[in-house]
C-alpha positions in Angstrom: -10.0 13.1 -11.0 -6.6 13.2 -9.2 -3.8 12.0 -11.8 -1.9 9.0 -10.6 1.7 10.0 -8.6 3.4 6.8 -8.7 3.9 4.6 -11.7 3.0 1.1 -12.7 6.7 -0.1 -12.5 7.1 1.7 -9.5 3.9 0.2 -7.8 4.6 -3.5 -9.3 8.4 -2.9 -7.7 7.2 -1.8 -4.5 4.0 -4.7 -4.4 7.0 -7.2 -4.2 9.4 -5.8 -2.1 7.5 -3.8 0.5 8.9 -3.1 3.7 8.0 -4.6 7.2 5.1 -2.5 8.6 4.8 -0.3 5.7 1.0 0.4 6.5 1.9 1.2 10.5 4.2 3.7 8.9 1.9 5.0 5.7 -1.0 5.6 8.3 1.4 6.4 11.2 -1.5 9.6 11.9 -4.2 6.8 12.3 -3.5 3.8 14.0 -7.0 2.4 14.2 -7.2 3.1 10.6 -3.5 1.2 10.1 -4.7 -1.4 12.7 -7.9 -2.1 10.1 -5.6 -1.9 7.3 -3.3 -4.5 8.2 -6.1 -6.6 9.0 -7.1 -6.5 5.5 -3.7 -6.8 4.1 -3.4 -10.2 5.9 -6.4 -11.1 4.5 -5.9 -10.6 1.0 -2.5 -11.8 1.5 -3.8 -15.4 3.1 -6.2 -15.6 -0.2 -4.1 -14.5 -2.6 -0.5 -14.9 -1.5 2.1 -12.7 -1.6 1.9 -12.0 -5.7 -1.8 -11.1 -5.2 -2.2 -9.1 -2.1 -0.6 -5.8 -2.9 -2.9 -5.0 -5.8 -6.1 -6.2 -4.2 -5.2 -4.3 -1.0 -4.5 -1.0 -3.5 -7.8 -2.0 -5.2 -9.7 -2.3 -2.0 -8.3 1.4 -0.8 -10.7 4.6 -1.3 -9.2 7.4 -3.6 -7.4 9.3 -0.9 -6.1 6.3 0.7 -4.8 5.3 -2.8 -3.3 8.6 -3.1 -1.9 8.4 0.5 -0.5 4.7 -0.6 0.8 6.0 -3.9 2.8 9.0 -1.7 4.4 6.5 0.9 5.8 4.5 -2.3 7.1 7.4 -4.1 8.8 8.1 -1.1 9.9 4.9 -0.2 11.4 4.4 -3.8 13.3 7.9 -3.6 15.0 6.8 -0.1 15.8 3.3 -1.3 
């Protein structure tokens, strides 16, 4: 099992202030795989608004897209 790189505070921090196109940039190597993401984003974000959609989106991810999530927000967090 791969250990967890980015904390809960840090993931409930970044859940409600992501950044504009923050998937087109996490998956930036993949654009159909970011263009399937966002669809699913807006999805869970038109069912369960915008307190709800981060974690079911992370919840809905596979482990290394978790992982690849979890890296993007470390690395967001550092920059900010």
């Amino acid at each position: 099992m791969i250990a967890s790189v980015c904390s809960a505070s840090d993931f409930a921090r970044f859940s409600l202030n992501y950044p504009p196109f923050f998937i087109e940039k996490c998956w930036e190597d993949n654009k159909v795989l970011a263009d399937h993401l966002t669809e699913k984003f807006f999805g869970y974000h038109k069912r369960h608004g915008a307190t709800g959609v981060m974690l079911m989106f992370y919840l809905s991810l596979d482990g290394w897209n978790k992982r690849k999530l979890e890296d993007f927000i470390n690395a967001h967090l550092l920059g900010e």
